[in-house]
The first five atom37 places (N, CA, C, CB, O) and aatype in JSON, in Angstrom:
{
  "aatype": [20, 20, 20, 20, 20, 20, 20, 20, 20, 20, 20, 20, 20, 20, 20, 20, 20, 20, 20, 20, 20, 20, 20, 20, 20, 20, 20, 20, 20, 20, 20, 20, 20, 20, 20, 20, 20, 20, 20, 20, 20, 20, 20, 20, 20, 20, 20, 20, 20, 20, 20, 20, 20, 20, 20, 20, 20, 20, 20, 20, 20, 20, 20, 20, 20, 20, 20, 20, 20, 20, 20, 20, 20, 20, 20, 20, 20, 20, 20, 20, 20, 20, 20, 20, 20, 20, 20, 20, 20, 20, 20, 20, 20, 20, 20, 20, 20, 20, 20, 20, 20, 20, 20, 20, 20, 20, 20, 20],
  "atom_mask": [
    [1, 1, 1, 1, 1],
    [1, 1, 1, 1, 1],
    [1, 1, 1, 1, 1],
    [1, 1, 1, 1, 1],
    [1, 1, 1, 1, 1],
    [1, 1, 1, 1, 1],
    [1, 1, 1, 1, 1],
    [1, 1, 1, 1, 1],
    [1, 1, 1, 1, 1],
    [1, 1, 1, 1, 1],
    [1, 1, 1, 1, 1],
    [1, 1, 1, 1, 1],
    [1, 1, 1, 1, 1],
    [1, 1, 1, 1, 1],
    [1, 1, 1, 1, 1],
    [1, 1, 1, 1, 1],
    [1, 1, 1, 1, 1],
    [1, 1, 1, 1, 1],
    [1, 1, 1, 1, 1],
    [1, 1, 1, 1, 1],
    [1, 1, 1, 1, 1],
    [1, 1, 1, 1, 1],
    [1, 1, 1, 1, 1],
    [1, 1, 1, 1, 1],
    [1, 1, 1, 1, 1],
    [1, 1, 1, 1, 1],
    [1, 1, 1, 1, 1],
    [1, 1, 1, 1, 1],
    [1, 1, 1, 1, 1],
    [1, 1, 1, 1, 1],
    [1, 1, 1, 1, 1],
    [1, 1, 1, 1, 1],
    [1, 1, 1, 1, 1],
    [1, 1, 1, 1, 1],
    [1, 1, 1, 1, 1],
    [1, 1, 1, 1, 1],
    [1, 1, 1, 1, 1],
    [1, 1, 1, 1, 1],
    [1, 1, 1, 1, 1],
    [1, 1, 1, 1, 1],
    [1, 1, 1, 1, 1],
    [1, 1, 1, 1, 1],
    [1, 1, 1, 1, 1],
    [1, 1, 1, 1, 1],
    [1, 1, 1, 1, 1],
    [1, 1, 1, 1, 1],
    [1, 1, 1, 1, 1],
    [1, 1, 1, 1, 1],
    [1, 1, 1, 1, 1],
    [1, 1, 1, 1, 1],
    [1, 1, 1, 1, 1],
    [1, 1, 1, 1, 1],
    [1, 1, 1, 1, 1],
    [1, 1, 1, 1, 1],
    [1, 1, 1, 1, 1],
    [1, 1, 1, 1, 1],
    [1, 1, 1, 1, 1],
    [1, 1, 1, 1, 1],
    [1, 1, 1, 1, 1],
    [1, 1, 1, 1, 1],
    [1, 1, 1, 1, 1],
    [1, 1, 1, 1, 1],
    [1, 1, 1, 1, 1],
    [1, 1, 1, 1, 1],
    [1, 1, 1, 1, 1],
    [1, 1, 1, 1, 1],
    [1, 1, 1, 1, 1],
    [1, 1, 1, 1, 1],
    [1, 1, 1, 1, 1],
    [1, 1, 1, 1, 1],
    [1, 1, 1, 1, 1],
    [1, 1, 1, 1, 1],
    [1, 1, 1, 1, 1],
    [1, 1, 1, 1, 1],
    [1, 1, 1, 1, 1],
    [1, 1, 1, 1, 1],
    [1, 1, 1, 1, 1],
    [1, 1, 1, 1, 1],
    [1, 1, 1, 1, 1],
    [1, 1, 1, 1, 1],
    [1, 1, 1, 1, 1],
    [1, 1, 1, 1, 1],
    [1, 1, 1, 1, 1],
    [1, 1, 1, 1, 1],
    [1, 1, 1, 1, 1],
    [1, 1, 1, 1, 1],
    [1, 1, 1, 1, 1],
    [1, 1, 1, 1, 1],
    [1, 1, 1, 1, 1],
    [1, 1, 1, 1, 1],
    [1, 1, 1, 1, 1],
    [1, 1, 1, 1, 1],
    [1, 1, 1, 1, 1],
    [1, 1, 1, 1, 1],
    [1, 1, 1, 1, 1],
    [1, 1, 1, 1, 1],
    [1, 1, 1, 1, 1],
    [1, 1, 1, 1, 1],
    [1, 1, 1, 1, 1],
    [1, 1, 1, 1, 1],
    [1, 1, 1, 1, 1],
    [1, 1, 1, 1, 1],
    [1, 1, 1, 1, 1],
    [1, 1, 1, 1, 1],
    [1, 1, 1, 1, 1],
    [1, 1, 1, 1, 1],
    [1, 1, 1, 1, 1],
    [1, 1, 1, 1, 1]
  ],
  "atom_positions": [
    [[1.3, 16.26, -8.18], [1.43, 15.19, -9.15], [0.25, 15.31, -10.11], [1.47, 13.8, -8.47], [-0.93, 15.29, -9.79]],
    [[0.74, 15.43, -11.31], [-0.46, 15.44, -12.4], [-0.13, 14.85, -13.22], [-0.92, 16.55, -12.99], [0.99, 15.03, -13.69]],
    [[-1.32, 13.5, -13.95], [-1.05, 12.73, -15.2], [-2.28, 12.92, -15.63], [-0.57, 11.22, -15.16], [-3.03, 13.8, -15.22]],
    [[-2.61, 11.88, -16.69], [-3.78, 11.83, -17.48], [-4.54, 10.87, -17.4], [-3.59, 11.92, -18.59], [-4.41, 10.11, -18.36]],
    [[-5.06, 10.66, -16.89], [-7.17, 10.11, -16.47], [-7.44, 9.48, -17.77], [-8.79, 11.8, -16.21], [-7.81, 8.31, -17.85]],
    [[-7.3, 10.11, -18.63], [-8.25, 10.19, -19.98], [-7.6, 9.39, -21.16], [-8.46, 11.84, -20.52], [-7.87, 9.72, -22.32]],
    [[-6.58, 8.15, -20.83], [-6.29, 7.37, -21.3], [-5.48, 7.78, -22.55], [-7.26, 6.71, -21.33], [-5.63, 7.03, -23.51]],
    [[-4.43, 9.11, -22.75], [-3.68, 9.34, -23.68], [-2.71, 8.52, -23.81], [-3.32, 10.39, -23.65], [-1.96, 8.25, -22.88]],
    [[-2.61, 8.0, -25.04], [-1.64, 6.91, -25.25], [-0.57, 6.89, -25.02], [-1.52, 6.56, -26.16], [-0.08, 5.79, -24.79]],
    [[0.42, 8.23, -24.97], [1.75, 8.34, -24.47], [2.07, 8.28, -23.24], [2.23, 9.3, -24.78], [3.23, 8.27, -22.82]],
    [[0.68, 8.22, -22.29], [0.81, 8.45, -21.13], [0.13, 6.73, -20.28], [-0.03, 10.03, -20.89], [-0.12, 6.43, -19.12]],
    [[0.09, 6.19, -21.2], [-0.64, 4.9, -20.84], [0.07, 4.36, -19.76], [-0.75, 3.86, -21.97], [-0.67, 3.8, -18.95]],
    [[1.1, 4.34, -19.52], [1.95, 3.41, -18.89], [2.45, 3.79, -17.47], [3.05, 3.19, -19.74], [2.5, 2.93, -16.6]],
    [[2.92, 5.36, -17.2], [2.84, 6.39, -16.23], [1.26, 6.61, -15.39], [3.28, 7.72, -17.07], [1.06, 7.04, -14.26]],
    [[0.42, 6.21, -16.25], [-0.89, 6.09, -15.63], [-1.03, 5.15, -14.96], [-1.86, 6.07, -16.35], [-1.33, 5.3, -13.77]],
    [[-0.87, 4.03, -15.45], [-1.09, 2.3, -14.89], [-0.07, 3.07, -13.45], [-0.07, 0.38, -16.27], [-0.65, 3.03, -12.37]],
    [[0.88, 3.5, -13.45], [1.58, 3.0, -12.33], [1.14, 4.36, -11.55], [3.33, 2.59, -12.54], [1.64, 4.34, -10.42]],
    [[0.38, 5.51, -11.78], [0.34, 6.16, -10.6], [-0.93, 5.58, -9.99], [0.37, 7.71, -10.76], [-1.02, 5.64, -8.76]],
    [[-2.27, 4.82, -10.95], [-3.43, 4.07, -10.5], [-3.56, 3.35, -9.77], [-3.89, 3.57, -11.08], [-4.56, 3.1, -9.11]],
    [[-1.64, 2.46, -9.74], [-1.76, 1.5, -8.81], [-1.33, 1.57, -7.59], [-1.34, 0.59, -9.18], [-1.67, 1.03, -6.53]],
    [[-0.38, 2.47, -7.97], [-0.04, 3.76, -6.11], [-1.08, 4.25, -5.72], [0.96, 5.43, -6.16], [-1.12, 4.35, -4.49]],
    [[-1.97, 4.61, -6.25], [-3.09, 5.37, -5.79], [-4.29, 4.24, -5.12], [-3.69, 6.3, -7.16], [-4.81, 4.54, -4.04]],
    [[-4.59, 3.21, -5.68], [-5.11, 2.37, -5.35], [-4.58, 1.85, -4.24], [-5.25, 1.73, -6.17], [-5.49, 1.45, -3.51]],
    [[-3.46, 1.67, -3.76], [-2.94, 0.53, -2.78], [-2.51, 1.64, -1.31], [-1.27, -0.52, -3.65], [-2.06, 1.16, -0.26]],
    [[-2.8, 3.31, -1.54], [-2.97, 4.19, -0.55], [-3.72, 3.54, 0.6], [-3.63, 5.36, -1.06], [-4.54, 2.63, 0.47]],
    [[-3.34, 4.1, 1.72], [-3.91, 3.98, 2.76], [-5.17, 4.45, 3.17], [-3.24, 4.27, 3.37], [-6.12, 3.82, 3.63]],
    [[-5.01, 5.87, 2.9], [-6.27, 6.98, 3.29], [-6.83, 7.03, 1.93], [-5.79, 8.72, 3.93], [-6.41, 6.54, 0.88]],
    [[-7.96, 7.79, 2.23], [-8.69, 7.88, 0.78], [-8.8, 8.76, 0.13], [-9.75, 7.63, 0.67], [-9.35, 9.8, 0.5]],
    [[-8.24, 8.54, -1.13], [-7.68, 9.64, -2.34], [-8.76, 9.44, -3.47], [-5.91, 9.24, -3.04], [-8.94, 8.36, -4.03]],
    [[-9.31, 10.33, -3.68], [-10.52, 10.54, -5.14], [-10.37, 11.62, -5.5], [-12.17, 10.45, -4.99], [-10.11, 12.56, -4.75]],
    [[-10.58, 11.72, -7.46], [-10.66, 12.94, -7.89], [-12.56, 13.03, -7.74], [-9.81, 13.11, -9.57], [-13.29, 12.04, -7.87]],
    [[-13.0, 14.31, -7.45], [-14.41, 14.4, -7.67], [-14.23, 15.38, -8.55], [-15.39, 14.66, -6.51], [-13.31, 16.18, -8.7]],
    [[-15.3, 15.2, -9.16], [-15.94, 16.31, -10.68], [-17.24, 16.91, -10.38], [-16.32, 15.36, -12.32], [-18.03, 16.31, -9.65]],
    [[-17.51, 18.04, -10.88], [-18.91, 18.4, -10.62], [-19.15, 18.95, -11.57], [-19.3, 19.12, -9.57], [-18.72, 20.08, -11.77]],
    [[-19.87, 18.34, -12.38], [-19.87, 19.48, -13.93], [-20.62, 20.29, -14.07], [-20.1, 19.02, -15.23], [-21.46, 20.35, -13.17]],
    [[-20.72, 21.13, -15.0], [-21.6, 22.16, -15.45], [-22.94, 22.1, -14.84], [-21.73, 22.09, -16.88], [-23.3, 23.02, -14.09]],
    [[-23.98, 20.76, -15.18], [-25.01, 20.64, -15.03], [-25.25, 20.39, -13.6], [-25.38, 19.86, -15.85], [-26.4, 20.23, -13.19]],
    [[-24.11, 20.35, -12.73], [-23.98, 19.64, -11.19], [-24.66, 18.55, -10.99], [-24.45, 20.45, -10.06], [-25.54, 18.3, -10.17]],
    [[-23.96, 17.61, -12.2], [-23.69, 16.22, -12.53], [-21.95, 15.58, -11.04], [-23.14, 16.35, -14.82], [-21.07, 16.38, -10.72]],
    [[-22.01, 14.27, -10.56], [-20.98, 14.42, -9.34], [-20.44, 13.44, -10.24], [-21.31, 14.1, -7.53], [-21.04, 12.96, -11.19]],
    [[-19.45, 13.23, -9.94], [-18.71, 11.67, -10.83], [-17.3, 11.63, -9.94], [-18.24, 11.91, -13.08], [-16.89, 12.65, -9.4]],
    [[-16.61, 10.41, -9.85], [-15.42, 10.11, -9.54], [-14.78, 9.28, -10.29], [-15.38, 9.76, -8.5], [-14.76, 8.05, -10.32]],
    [[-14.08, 10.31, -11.09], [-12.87, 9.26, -11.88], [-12.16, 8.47, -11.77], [-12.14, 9.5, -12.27], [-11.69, 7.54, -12.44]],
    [[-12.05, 9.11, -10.34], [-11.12, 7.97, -9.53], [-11.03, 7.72, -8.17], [-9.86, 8.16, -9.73], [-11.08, 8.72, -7.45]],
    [[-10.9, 6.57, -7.61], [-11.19, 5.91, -5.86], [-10.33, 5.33, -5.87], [-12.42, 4.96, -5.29], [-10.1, 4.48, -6.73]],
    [[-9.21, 5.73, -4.47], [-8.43, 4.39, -4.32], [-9.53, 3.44, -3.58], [-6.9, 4.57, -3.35], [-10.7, 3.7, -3.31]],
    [[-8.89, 2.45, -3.39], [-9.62, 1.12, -2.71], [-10.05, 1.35, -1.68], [-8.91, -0.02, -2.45], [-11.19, 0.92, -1.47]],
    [[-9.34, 2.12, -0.54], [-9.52, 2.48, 0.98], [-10.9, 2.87, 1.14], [-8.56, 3.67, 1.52], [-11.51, 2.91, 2.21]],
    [[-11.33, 3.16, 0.0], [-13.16, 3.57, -0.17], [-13.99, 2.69, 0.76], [-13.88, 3.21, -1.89], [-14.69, 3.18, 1.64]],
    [[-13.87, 1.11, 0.47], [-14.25, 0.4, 1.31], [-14.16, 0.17, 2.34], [-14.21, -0.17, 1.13], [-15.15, -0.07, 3.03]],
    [[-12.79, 0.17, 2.88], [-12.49, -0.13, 4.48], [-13.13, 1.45, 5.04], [-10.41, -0.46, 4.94], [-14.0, 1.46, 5.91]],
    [[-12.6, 2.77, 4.44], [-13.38, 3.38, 5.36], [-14.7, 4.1, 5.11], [-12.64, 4.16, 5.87], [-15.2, 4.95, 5.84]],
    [[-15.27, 3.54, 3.76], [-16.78, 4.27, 3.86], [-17.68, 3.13, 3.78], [-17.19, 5.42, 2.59], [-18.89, 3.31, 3.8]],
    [[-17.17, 1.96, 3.67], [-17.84, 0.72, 3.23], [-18.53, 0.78, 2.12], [-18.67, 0.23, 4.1], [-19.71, 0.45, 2.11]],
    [[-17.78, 1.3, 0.81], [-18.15, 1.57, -0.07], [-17.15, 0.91, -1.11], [-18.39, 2.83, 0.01], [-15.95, 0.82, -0.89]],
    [[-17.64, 0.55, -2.03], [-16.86, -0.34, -3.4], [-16.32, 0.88, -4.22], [-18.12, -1.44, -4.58], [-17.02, 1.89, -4.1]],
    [[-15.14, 1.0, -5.08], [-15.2, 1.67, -6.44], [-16.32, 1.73, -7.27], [-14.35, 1.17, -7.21], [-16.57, 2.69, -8.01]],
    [[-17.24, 0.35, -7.13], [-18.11, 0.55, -8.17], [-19.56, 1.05, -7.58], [-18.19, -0.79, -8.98], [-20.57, 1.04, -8.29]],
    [[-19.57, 1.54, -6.12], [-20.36, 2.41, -5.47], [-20.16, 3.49, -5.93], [-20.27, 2.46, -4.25], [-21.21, 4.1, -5.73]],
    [[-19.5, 4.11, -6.42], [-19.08, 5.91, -6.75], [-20.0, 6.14, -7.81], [-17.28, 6.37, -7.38], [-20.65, 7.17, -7.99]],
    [[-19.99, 4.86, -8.66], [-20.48, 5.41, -10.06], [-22.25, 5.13, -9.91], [-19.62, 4.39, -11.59], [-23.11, 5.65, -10.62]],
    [[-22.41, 4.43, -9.08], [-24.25, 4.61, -9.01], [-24.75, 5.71, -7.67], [-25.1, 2.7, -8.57], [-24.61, 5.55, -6.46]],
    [[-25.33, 6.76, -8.38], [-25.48, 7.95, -7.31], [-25.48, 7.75, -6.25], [-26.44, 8.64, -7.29], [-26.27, 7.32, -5.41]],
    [[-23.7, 8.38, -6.33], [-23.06, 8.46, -5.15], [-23.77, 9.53, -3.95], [-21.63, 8.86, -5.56], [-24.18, 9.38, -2.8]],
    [[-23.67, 10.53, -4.78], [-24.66, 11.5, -4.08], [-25.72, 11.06, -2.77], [-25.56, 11.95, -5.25], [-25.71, 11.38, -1.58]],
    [[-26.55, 10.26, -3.5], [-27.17, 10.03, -2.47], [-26.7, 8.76, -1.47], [-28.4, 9.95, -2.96], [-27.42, 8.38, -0.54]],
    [[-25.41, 8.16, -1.79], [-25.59, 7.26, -0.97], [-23.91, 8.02, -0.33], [-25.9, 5.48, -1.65], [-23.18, 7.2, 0.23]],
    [[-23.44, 9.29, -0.43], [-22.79, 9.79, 0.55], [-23.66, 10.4, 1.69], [-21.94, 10.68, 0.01], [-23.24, 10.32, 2.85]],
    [[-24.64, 10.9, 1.48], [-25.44, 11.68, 1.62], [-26.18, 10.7, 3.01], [-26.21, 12.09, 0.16], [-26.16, 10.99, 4.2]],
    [[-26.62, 9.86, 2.54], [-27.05, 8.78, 3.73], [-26.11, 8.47, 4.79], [-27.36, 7.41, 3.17], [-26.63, 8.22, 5.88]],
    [[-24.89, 8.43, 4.75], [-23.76, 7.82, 5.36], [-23.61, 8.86, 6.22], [-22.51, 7.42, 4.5], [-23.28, 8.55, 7.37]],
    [[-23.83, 10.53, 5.85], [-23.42, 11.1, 6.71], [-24.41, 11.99, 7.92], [-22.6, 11.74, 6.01], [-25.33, 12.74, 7.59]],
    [[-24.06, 11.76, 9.19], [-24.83, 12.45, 10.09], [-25.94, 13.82, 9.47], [-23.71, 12.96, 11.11], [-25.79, 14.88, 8.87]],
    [[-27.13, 12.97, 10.05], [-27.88, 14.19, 9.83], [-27.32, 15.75, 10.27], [-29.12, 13.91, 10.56], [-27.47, 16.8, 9.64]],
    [[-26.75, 15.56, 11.35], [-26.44, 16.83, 11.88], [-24.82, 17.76, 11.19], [-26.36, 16.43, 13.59], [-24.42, 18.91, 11.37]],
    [[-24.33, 16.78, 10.54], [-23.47, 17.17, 9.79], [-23.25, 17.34, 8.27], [-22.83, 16.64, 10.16], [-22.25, 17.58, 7.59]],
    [[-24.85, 17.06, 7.9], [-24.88, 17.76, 6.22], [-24.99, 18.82, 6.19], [-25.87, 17.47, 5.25], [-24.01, 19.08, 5.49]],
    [[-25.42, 19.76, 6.4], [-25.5, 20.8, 5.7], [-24.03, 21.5, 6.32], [-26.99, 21.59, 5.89], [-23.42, 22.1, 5.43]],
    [[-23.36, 21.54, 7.66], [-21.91, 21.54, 7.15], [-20.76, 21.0, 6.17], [-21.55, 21.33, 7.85], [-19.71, 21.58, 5.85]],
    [[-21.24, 19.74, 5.76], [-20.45, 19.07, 4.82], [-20.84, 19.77, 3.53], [-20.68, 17.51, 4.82], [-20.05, 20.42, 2.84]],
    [[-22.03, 19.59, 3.27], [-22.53, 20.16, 1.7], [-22.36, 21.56, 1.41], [-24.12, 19.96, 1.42], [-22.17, 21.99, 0.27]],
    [[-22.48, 22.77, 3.17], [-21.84, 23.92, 2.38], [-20.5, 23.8, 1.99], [-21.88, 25.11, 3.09], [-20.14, 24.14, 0.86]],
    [[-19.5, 23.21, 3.06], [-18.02, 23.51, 2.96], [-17.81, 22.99, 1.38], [-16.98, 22.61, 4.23], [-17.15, 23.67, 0.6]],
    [[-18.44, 21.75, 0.98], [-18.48, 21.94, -0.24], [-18.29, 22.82, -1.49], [-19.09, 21.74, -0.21], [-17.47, 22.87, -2.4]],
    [[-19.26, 23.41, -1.17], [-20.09, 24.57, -2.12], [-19.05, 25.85, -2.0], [-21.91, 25.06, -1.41], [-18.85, 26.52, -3.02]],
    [[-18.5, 26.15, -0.94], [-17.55, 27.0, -0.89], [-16.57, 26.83, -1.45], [-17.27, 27.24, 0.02], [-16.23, 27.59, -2.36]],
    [[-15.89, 25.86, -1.12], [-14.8, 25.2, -1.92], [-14.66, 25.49, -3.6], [-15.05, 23.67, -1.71], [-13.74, 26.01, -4.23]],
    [[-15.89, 24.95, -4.04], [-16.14, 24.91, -5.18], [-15.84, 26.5, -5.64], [-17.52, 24.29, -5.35], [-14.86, 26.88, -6.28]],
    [[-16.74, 27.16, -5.24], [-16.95, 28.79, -5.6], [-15.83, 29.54, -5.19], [-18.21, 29.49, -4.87], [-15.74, 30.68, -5.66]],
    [[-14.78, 29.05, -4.25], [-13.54, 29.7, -4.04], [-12.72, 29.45, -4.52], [-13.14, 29.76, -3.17], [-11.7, 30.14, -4.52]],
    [[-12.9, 28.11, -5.25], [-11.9, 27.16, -5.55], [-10.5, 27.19, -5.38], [-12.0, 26.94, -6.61], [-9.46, 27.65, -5.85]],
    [[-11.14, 26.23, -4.11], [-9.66, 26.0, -2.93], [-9.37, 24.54, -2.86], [-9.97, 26.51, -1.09], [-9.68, 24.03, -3.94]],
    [[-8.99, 23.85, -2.2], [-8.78, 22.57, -1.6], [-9.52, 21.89, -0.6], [-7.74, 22.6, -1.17], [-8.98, 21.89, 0.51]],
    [[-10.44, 21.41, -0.67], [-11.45, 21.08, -0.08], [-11.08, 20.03, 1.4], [-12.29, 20.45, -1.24], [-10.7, 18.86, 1.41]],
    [[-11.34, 20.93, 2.51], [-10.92, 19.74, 3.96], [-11.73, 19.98, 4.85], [-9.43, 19.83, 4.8], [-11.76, 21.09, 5.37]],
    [[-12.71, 18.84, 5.3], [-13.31, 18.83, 5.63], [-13.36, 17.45, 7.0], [-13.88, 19.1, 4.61], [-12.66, 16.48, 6.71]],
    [[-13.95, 17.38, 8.08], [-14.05, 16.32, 9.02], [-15.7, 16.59, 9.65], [-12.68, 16.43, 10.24], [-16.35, 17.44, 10.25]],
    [[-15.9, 14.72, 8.82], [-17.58, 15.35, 9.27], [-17.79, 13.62, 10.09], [-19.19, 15.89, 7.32], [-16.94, 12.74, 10.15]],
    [[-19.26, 13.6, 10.67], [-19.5, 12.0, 11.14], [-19.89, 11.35, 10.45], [-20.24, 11.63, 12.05], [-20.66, 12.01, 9.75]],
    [[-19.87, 10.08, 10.07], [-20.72, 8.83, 9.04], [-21.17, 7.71, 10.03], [-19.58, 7.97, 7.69], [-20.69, 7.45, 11.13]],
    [[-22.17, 7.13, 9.38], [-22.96, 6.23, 10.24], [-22.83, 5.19, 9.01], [-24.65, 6.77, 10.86], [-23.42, 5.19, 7.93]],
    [[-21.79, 4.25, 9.56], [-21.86, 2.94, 8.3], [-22.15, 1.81, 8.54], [-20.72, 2.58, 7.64], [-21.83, 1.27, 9.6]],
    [[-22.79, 1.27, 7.66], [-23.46, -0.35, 8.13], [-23.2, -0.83, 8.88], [-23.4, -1.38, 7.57], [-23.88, -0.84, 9.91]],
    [[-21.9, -1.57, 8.72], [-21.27, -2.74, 9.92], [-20.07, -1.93, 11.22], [-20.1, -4.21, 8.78], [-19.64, -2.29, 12.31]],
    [[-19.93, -0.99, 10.56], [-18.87, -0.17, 11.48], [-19.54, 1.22, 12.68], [-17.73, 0.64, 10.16], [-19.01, 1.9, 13.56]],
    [[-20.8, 1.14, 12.15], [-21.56, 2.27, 13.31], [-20.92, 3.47, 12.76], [-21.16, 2.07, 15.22], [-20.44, 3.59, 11.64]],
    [[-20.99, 4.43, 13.81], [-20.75, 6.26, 13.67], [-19.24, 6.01, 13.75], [-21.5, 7.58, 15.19], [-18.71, 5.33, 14.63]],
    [[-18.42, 6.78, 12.45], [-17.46, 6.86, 12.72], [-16.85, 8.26, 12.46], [-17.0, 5.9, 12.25], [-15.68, 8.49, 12.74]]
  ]
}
């Protein structure tokens, strides 16, 4: 499924409604970006962000980086951050299962 993010006007309306499917998902669906400068951004979060990272939509946009980065087991960053990095440089589909340690919910 591919639409447009970037608010093209012909597409305004097909957007609203895949945003709001996407939002009302169960599991958690985000586009991530990594730009040039390896700048991170998420265009987009469904909601499930919260129930399972205890994280808001409007958590993504204040460096996320570091506050994924906290969430996840010491012993499982630098597996998470290479599989990353591979991903990226192979550019594949990124799947990954790592541990998080979240506020009110403990290691999950």
């Amino acid at each position: 499924m591919v639409f447009d993010l970037y608010g093209n006007e012909d597409c305004l309306e097909v957007n609203n409604f895949y945003k709001k499917l996407l939002a009302e998902m169960p599991d958690l669906l985000f586009q991530f970006v990594i730009d040039a400068d390896n700048n991170y951004t998420f265009p987009l979060v469904s909601k499930s962000a919260d129930e399972i990272f205890e994280l808001s939509a409007a958590d993504f946009n204040n460096d996320i980086k570091f506050i994924v980065y906290d969430r996840i087991l010491p012993q499982d960053r630098e597996f998470f951050f290479q599989s990353l990095v591979n991903a990226r440089k192979e550019i594949k589909p990124w799947e990954i299962e790592f541990r998080a340690a979240l506020p009110k919910k403990g290691i999950r």
